[in-house]
Structures are given as C-alpha cells and as structure tokens.
C-alpha positions in Angstrom: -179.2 -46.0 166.1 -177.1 -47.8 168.6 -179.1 -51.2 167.8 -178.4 -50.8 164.4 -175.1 -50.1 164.3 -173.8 -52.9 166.1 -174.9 -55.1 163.0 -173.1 -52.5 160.6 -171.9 -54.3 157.6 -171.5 -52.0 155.1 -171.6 -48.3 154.1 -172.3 -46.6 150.7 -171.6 -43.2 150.1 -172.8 -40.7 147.9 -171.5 -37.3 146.9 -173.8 -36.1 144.3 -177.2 -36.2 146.0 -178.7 -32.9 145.9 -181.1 -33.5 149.4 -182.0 -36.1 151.5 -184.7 -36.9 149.1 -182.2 -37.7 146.6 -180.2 -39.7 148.2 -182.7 -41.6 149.9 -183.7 -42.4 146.4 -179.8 -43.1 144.8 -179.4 -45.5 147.6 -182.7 -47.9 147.3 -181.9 -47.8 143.4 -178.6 -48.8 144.6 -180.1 -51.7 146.9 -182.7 -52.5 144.2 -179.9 -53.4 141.8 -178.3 -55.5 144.3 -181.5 -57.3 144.5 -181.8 -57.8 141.2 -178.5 -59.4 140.3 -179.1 -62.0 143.5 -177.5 -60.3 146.7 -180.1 -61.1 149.7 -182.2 -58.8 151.0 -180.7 -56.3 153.7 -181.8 -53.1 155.9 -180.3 -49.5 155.2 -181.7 -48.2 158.7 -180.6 -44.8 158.5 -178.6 -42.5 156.5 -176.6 -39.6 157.3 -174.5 -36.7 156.9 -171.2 -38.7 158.1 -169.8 -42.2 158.2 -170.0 -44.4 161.1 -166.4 -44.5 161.4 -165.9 -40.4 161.2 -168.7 -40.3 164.1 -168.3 -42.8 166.2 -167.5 -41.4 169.7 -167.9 -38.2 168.6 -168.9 -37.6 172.7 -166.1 -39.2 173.7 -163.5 -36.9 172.1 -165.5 -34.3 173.6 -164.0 -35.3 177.1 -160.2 -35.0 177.3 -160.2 -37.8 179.6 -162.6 -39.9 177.9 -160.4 -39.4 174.6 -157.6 -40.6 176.8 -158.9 -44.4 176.9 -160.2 -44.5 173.4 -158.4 -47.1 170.6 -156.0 -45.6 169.1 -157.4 -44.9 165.4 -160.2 -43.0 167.4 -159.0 -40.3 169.4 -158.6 -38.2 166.5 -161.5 -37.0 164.6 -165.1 -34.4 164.6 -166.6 -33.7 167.9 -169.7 -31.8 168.8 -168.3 -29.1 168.7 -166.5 -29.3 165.0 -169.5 -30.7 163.4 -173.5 -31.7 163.4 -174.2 -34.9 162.5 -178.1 -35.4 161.2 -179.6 -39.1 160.3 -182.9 -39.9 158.5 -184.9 -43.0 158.9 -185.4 -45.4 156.4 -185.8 -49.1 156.9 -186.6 -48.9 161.0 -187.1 -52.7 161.4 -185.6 -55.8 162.0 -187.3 -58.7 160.2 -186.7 -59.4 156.9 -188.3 -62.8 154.3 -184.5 -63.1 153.3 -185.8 -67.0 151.3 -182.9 -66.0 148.5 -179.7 -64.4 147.7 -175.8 -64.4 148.3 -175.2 -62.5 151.3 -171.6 -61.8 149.9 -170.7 -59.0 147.6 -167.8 -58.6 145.0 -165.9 -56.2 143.2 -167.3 -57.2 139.5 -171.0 -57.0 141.1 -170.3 -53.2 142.3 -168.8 -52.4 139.1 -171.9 -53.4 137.3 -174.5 -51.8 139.8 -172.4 -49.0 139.2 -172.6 -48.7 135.6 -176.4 -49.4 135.7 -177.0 -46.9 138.5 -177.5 -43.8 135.6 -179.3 -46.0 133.1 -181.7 -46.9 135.4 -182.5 -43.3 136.6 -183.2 -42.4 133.6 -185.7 -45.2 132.8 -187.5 -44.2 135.8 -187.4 -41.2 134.4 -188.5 -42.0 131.1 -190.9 -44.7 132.4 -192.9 -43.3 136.1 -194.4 -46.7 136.5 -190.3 -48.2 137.0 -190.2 -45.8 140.1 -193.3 -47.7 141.8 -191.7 -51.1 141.1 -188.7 -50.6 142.4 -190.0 -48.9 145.3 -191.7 -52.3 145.9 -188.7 -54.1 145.5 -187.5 -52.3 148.3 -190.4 -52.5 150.8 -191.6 -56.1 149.8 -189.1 -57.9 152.0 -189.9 -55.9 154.8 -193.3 -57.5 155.2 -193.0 -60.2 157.8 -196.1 -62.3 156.8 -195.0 -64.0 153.1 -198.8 -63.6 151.7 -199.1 -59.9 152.3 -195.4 -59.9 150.7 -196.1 -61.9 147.9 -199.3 -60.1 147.0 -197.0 -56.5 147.2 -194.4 -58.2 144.5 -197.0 -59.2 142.8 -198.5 -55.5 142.9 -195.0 -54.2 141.2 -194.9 -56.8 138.2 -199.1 -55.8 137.4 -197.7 -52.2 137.4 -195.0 -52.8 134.6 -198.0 -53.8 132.5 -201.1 -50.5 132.8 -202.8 -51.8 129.9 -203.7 -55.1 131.8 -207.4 -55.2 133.3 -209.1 -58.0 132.0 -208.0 -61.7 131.5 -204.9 -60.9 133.7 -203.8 -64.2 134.2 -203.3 -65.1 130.5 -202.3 -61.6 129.7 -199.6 -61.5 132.2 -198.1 -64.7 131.6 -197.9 -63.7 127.7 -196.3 -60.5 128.6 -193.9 -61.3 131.2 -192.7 -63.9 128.9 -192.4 -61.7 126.2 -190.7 -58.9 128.4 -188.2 -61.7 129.9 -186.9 -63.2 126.7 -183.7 -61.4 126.7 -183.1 -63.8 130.0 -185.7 -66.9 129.4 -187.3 -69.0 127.3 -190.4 -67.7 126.7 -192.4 -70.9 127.3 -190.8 -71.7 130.2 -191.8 -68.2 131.7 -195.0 -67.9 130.8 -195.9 -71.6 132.7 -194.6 -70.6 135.4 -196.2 -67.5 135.5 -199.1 -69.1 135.4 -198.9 -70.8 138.0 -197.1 -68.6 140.6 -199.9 -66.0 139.6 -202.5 -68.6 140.7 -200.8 -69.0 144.0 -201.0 -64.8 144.2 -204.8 -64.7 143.2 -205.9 -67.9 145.9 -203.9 -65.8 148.2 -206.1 -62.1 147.5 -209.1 -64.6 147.5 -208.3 -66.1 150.5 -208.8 -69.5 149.4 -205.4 -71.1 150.8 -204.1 -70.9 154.0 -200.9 -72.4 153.0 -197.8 -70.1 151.8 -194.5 -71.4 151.3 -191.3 -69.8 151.0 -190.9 -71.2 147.8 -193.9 -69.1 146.8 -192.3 -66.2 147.9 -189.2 -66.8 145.6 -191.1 -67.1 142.7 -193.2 -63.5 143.2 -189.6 -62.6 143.8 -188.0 -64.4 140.8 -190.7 -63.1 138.1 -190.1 -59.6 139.4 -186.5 -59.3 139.3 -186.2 -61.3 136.0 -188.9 -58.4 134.7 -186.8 -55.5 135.6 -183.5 -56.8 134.5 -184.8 -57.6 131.2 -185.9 -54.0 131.0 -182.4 -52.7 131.9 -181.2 -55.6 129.3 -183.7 -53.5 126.6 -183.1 -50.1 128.1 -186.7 -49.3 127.8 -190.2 -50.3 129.4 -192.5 -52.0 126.0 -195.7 -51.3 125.8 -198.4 -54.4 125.8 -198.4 -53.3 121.7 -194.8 -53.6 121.4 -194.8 -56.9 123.0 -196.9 -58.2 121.4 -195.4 -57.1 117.9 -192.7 -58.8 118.7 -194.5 -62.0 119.5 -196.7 -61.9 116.4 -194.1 -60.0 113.9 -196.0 -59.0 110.6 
C-alpha cells in the first residue's frame, strides 16, 4: 500500500455501497465517466474501509511516544485499538497507455459525473452488455502493449452491437455512426471507423507490426464517443432502431 500511497492524489468516497462488491463497482462507473468526458487515465489501487488521512499512522498513535513526534493534525485520530481498517485490491499496477486526457479535474466536471452516476446504473441495468463495456473501459489502459489494448477497446465497442457477425466492418462503421450522431457527423464517423477498424483487424491478423499511439486514441475515441452518446439517448438502440432512424419510412 505504502508504494501507492505516496502517489495519492485523490480520494472518492462512498456512503451508500451495500458491500465491497458494490462499491468496487460505483467507483469504476465513477472512473469510467471520468474517462469519458476526457480526464486521463488513472489507477484506484485499493479501496477501503477508511480514508488515508483518518488512517495514516494509525501505529504510530499506538505508541505514546511515537505520537509525541507526530505533525500536529496527526496525533489525534483511530488507532488499532479503536478501529480495523480492511483494503481490497483493485488496479495493483503501475503502467498505464495514458496517449490522452486532462490530468486536472474541476468542480463543473464532478457535478456532471455526479448526476450521470444514477443514469448510468440503471442503463447497465437495463442494458447487461453496458456493464461489459465499461468494464473494458476500465481494464483497457492497463494493458502495457497498445495492440493487445487496442484490440480489448475494440472488444467493448463490438459488444454494444450483438447483432453484428457478418460484414463487421461495414456494419460497424454504419452503426457507430448512427449511434454517435447526437455528438458527430455521421459521415465523418463512419470514415473513420473504417479505418481505425482496419488498423484493429491487421492487428488480430497479425499483419502489421507497427502500432502507434495515435491508434490507440482512436480505439479510445470511438469508444468513449459510443457510450456518451448512449447516456446522451439514455438508452442502448438496437441495430433495428438504428437503422430506422437512418432509413426513416
């Protein structure tokens, strides 16, 4: 924990989770919305039953004597003999493809992940598939090597669309560019779906050795843009639905 801690940055806290399955899950839907409105990517470590700052020399205040040379602000506080703190693992590594983002916060962005934090628990609720994507959103900058990455991302956006097993290329493009025109013109999108899908199937196929980071980004891009427009919808369409709406009767 120690080797964590000493790059500590920020804390979230949750009262409401029920178990550590919970929050585990409230806090990557936290992240994942983060991601989606452009913070960079980032590590939660561990979670656990207190904050850093209520448990940090917890042994030390166990010690009259140690307690003596503490800072002030920490002399005060739980011990081990006033409380048990427990700590689950969740993102144990260090390396990170961090090729885009702000690695600032703000106020207005927390405010909006806030109010989006419901709504989208109840689309993965309403929609199972949503649970897998963002799950990958999570875990796909944790892989070191860019083409295993990519190929994940890539994994979550083919999941949004079940119906999907023939033609993909084509198919995809259409849909993602029906999906995303809330947020882009659906030309545009489906070009350039095109085309960063064709650098995601000569990676499966092993026929380029060469992966940029720029082709990382744009697995990235097409994913968040996909689940941002389905929080700008509130809903998941089917491949029927979009294409109703590109072919209106």
């Amino acid at each position: 924990m120690d080797v964590y801690l000493r790059q500590c940055n920020l804390e979230v806290e949750f009262k409401a989770a029920e178990d550590t399955s919970e929050a585990a899950d409230d806090i990557q839907i936290i992240r994942a919305l983060l991601y989606l409105y452009g913070t960079a990517m980032f590590v939660i470590p561990f979670y656990t039953t207190y904050s850093v700052n209520q448990y940090s020399g917890i042994n030390s205040r166990d010690s009259d004597s140690l307690r003596k040379e503490m800072p002030d602000g920490m002399r005060e506080g739980i011990t081990s003999k006033t409380a048990t703190v427990e700590a689950w693992p969740l993102d144990l590594t260090l390396q990170l493809v961090s090729a885009c983002g702000e690695t600032k916060t703000s106020q207005p962005l927390w405010a909006r992940v806030a109010s989006q934090w419901q709504l989208w628990k109840s689309l993965e609720a309403r929609y199972p598939i949503l649970n897998i994507a963002r799950r990958i959103l999570n875990s796909g900058p944790t892989i070191a090597d860019i083409g295993p990455s990519i190929l994940e991302i890539w994994q979550a956006v083919e999941t949004l669309f079940p119906t999907v097993t023939s033609e993909v290329s084509f198919r995809l493009a259409v849909l993602v560019s029906q999906l995303c025109t809330p947020l882009r013109n659906p030309g545009v999108t489906y070009r350039d779906t095109k085309k960063k899908y064709g650098v995601r199937s000569k990676i499966a196929h092993g026929s380029t050795s060469k992966v940029s980071s720029e082709d990382w980004v744009g697995a990235w891009d097409t994913l968040c843009t996909c689940l941002r427009s389905v929080i700008e919808r509130k809903k998941l369409p089917s491949e029927d639905e979009l294409l109703a709406e590109l072919l209106p009767s």
